[in-house]
FIBA-951814 format. One record per atom (N, C-alpha, C): residue in one letter; x, y, z. Coordinates in steps of 0.001 Angstrom, whole numbers, padded with zeros to 6 digits, always signed. Layout:
! residues N
AXYZ ...
! end
This chain:
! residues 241
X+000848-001189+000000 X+000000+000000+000000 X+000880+001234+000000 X+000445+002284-000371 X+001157+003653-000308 X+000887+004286+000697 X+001641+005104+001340 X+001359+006162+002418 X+000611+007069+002309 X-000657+007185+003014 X-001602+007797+003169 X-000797+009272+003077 X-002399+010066+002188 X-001947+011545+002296 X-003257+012096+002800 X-003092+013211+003804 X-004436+013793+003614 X-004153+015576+003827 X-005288+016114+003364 X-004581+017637+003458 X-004988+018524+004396 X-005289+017708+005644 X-005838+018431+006867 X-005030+017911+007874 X-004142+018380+008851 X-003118+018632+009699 X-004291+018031+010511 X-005018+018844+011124 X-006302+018388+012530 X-007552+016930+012613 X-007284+016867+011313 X-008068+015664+010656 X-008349+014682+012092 X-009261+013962+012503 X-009066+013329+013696 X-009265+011790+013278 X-009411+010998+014187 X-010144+009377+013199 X-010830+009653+014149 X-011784+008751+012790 X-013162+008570+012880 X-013168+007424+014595 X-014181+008131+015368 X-014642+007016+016509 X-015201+005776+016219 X-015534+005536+014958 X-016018+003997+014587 X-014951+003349+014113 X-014078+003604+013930 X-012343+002677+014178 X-011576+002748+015096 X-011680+001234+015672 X-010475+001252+016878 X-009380+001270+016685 X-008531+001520+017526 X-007510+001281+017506 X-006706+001134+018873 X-005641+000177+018436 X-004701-000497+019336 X-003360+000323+019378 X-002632+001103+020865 X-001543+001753+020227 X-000707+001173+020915 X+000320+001002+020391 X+001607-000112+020639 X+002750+001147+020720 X+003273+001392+022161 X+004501+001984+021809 X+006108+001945+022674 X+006966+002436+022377 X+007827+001912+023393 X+009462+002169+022880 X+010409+002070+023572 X+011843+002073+023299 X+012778+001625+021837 X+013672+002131+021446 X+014294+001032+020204 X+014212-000299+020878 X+014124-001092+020125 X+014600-002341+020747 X+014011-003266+021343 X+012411-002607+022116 X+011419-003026+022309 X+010798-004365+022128 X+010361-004704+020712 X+010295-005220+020329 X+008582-005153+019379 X+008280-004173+019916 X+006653-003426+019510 X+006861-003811+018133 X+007797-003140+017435 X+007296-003816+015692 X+006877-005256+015431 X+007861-005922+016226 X+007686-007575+015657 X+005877-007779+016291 X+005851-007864+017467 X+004476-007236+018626 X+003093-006797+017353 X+003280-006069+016752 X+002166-005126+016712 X+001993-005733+015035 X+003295-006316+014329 X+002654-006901+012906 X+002285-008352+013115 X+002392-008924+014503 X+001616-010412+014396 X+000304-010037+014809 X+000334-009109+015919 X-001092-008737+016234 X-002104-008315+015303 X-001696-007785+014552 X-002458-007047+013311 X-002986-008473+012025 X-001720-009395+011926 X-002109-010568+011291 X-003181-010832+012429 X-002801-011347+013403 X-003805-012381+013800 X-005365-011750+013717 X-005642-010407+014586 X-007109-010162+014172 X-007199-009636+013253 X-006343-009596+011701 X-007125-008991+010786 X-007022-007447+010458 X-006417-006718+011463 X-006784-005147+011395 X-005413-004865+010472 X-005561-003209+010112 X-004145-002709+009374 X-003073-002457+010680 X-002071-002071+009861 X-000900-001891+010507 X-000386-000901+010065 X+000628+000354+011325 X+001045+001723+010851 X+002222+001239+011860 X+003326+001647+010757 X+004643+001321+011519 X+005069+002653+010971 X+004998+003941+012181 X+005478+004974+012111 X+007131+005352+011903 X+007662+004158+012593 X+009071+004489+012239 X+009672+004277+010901 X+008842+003522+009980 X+009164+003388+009149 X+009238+004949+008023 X+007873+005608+008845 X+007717+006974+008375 X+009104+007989+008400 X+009505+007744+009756 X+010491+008564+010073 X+011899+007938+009427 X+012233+007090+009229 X+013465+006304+008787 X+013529+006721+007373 X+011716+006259+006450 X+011769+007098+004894 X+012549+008362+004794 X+011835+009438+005911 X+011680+010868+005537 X+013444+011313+006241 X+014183+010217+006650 X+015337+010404+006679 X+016798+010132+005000 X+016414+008408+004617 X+016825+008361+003791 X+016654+009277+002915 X+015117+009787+002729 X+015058+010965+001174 X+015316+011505+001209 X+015492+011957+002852 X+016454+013628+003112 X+017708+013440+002599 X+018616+012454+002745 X+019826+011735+002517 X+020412+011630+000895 X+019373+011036+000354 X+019201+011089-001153 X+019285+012446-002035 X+018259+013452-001128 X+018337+014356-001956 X+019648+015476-001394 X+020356+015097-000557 X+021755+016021-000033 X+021036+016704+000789 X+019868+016600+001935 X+019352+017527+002599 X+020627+017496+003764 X+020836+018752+004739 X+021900+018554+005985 X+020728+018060+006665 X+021639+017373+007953 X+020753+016425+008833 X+019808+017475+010101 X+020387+018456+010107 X+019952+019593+010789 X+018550+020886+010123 X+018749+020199+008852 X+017604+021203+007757 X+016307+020347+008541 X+015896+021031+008904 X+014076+020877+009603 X+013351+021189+008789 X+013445+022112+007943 X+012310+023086+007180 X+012543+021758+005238 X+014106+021379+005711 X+013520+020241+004571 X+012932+019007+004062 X+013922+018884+005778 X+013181+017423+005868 X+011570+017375+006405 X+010862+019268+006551 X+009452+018343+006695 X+008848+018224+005551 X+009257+019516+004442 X+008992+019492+003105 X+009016+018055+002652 X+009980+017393+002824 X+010593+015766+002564 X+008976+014658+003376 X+008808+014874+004057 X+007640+013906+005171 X+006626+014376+004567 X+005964+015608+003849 X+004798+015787+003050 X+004649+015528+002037 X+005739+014879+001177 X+005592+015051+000041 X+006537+013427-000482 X+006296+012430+000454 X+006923+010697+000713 X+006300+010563-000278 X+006569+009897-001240 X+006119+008959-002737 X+006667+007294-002379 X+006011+006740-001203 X+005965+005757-000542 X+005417+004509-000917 X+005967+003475-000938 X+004498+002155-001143 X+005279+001192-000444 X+004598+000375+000373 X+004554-001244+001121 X+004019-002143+000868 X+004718-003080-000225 X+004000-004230-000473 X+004858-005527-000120 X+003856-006506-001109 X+004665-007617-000931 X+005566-008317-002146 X+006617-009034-001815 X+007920-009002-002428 X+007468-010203-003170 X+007108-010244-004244 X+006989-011508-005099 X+007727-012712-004816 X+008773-012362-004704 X+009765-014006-004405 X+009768-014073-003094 X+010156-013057-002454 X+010016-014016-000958 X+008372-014274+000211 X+007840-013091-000609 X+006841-013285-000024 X+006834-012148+001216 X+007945-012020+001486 X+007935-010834+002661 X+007654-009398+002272 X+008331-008129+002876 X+008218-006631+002902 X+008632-006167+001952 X+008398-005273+001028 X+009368-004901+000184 X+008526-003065+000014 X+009773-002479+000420 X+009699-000850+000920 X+009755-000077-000700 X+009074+000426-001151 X+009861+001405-002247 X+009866+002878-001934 X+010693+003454-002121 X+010642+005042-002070 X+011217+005864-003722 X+010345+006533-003685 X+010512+006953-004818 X+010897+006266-006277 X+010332+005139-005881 X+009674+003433-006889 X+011444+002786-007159 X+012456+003097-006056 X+013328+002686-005808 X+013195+001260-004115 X+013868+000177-004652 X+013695-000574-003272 X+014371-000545-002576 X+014258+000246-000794 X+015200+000471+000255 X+014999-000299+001201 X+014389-001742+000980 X+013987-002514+001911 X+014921-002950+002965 X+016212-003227+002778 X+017322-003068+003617 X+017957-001383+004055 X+017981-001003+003167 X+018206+000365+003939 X+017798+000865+004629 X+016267+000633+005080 X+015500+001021+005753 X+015243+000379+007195 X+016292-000765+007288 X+016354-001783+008389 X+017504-001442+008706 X+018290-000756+008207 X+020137-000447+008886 X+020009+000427+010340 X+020767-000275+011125 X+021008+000566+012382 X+021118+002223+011757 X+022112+002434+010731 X+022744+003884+010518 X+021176+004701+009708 X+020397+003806+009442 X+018874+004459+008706 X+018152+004817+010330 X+018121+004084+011370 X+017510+004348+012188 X+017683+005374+013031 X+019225+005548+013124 X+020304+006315+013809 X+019566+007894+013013 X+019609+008041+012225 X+019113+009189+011410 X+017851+009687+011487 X+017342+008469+011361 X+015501+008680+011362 X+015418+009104+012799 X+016156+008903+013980 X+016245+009504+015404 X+016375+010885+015800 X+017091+011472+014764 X+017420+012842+014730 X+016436+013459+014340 X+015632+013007+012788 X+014671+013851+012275 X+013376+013824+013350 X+013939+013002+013912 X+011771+012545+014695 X+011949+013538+015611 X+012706+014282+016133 X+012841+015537+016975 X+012405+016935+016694 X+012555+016613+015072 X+012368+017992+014493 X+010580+018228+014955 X+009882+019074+015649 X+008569+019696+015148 X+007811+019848+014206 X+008826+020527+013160 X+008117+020333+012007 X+007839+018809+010846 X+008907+018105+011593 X+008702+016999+010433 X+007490+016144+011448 X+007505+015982+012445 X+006490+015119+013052 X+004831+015717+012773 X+004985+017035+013120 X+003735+017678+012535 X+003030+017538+010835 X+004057+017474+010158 X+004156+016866+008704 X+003450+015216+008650 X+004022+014343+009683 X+003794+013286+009375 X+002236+012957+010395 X+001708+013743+010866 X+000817+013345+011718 X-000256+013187+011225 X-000665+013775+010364 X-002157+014065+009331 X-002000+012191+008715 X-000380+012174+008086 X-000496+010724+007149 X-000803+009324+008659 X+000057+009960+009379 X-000588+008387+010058 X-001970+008265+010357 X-002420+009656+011138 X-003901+008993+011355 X-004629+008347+010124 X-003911+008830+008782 X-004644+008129+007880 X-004684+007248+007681 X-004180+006394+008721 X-004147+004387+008599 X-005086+003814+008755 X-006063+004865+009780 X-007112+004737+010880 X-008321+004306+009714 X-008026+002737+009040 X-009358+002169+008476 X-009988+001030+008953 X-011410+001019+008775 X-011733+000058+009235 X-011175-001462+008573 X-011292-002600+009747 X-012402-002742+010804 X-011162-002844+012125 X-010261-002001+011872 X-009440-001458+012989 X-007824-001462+012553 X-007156-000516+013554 X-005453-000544+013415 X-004968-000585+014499 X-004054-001554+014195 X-002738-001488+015237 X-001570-000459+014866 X-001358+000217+015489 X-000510+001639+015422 X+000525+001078+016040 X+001946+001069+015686 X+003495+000981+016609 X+004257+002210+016656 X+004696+002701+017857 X+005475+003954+017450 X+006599+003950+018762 X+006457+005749+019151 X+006506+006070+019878 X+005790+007055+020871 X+004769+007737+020006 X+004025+008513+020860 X+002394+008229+019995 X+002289+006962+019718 X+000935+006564+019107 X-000088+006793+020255 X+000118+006377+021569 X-000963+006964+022531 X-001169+007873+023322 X+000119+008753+023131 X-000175+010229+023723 X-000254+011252+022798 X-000198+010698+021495 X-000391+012096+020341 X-000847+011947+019068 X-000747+010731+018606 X-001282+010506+017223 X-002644+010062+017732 X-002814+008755+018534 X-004083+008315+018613 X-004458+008488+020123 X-004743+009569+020498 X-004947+009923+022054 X-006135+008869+022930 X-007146+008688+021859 X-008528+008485+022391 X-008427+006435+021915 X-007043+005716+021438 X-007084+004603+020990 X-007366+003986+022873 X-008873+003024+022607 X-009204+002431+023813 X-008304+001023+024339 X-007283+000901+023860 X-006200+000274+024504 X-004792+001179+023863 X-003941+000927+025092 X-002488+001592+025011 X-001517+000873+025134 X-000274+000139+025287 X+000499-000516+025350 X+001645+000069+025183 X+002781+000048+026612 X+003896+000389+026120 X+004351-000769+026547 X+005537-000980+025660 X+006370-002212+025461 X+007544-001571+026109 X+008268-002555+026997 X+009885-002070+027585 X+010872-003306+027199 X+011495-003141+028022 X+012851-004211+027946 X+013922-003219+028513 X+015032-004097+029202 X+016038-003323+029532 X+017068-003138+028383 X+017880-002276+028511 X+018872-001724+027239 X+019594-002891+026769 X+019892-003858+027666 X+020755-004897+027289 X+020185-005629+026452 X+019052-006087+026850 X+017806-007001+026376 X+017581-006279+024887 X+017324-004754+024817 X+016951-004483+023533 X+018384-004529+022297 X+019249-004422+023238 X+020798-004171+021909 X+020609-005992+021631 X+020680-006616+022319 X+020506-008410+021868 X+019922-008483+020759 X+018590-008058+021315 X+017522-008044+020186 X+017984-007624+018492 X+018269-006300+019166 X+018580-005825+017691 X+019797-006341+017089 X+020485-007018+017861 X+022063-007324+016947 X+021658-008823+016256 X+020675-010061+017354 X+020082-011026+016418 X+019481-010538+014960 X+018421-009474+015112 X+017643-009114+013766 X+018538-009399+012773 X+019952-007858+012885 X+020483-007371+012098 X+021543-008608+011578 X+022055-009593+012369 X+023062-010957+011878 X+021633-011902+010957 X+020846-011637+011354 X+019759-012771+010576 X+019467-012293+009453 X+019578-010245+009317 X+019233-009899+007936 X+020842-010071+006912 X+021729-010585+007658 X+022932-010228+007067 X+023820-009003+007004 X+023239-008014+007759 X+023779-006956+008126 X+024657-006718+009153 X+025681-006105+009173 X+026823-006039+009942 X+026170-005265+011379 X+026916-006013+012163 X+026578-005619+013841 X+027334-005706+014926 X+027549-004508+015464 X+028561-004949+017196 X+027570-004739+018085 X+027680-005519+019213 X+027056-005481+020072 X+027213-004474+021197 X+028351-003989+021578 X+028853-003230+022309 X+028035-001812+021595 X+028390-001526+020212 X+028092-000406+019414 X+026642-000130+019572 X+025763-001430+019713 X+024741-001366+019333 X+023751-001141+020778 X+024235-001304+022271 X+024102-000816+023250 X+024435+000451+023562 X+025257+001508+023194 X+025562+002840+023171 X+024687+003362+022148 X+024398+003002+021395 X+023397+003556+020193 X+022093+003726+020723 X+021425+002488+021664 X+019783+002718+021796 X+020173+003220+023049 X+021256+003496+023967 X+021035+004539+025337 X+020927+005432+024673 X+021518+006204+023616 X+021437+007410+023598 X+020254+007920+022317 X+019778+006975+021572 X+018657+007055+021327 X+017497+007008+022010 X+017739+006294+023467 X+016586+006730+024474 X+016768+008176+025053 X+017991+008215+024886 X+017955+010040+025500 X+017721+010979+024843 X+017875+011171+023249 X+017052+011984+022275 X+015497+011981+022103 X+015263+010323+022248 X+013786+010239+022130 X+012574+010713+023256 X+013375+010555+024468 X+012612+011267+025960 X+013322+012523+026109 X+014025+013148+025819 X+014270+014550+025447 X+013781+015647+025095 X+013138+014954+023606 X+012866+016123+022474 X+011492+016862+023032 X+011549+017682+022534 X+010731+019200+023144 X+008958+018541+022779 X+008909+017990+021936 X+007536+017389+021103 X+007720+015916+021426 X+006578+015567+021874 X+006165+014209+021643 X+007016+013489+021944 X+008064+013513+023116 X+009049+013050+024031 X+008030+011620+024238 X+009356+010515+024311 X+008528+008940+024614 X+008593+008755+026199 X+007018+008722+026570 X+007044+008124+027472 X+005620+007792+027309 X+004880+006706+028472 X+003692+006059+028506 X+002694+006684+028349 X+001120+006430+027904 X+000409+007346+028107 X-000532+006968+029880 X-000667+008164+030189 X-001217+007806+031698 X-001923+006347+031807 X-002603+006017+030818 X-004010+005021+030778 X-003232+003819+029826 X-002021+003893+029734 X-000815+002781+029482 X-000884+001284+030034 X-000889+000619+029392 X-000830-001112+030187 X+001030-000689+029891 X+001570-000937+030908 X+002898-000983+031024 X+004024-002734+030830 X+004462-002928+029550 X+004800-004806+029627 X+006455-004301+029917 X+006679-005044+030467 X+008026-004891+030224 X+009071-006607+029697 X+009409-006586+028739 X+009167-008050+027917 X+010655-009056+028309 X+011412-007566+028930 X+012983-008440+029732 X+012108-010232+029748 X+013256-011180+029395 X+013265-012581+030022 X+011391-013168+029236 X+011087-012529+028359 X+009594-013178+027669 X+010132-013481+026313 X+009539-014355+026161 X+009123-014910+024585 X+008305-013957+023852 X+008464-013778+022271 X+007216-013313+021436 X+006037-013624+021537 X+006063-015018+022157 X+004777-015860+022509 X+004114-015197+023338 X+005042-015045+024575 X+004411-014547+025767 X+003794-012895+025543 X+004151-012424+024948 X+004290-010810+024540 X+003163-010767+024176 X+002708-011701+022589 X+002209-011647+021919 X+000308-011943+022733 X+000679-012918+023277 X-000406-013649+024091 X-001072-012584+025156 X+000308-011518+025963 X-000599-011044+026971 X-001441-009628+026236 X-001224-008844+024979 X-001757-008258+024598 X-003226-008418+023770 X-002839-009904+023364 X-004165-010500+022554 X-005747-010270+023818 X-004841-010763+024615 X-005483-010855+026161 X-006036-009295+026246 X-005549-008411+026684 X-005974-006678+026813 X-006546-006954+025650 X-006520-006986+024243 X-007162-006658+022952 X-008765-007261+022856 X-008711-008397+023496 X-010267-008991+023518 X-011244-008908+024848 X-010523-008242+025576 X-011258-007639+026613 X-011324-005842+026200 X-010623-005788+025572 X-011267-003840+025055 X-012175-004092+024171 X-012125-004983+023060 X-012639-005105+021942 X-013725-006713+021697 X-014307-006806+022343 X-015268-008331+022464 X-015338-008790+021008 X-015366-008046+019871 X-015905-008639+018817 X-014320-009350+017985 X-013259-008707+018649 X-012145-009568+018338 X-011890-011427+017810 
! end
């Protein structure tokens, strides 16, 4: 599918679509979390970071400096985006600008970037109109970082996902050896501390829980287990699940 556009900044979703907001730390594990959840009942899926990681590479592509705000939001309004599926393998396949960055878009150094821009004001304000536009029926699972204190305020379940720093650099250094991508582990623990300190920092939409938050913290759990205790919250918010 392509990335929703819409041309109203305030636009709200509609109250006859639920939604589920999944959010939480790098490393977390909320992405893997929030695209089985979305398979299993059926609903769409908005993987915001993917938003922010795009509107980094294109900044990148087109020679924007990493500090230009005013381009990179120009860059987040104007994503020529699509997510489909990859004929041969059957899995993800990212295009930007009908180029495939499906690995680029999974690199620690894409994420590392996309960290910087998600600070900017103006680019998050840029991208806020397109996510709520995920909001279709017969429901979405939203993953982010501030999906339940700012994109989807009123979503009748919240979920923040934790893990300790150690737990999340593991995580991410398995992904990245399984995609074939180069990884230190040491590197890759200094990277999400201090991506937790930009991300609870920034002046806008700083990550932290929303008050009305189910709080998991997934240290020492299985996907199973993860997966299972949210299904659990999801069919007690939502009966027709």
């Amino acid at each position: 599918m392509s990335v929703p556009t819409t041309g109203d900044t305030q636009e709200t979703v509609p109250s006859s679509v639920p939604v589920i907001a999944i959010d939480g730390p790098s490393g977390s594990g909320k992405g893997t979390i929030a695209r089985l959840l979305a398979g299993r009942i059926g609903w769409h899926l908005l993987d915001s970071g993917a938003l922010y990681r795009l509107t980094a590479l294109a900044g990148a592509a087109r020679g924007l400096d990493p500090a230009d705000e005013p381009g990179h939001a120009a860059v987040a309004r104007t994503l020529d985006a699509r997510f489909e599926v990859d004929p041969e393998t059957g899995g993800e396949r990212v295009l930007l600008d009908v180029r495939d960055v499906t690995l680029d878009l999974r690199a620690e150094s894409t994420g590392n970037m996309a960290s910087v821009v998600a600070v900017m004001p103006a680019v998050r304000a840029a991208l806020l109109d397109r996510q709520r536009a995920f909001a279709q029926p017969p429901g979405l699972v939203a993953d982010g970082r501030d999906m339940g204190t700012v994109v989807f305020p009123a979503a009748a379940l919240k979920v923040f996902l934790t893990a300790s720093a150690e737990e999340r650099a593991r995580r991410r250094y398995n992904q990245l050896k399984e995609k074939g991508l180069a990884a230190n582990l040491a590197g890759l623990s200094q990277e999400i501390l201090e991506r937790d300190r930009r991300d609870s920092a920034r002046s806008v939409a700083p990550l932290r829980p929303a008050t009305d938050a189910v709080v998991i913290d997934s240290t020492g759990m299985t996907v199973d287990d993860v997966l299972n205790r949210i299904l659990a919250l999801a069919r007690g918010a939502f009966p027709a699940i």
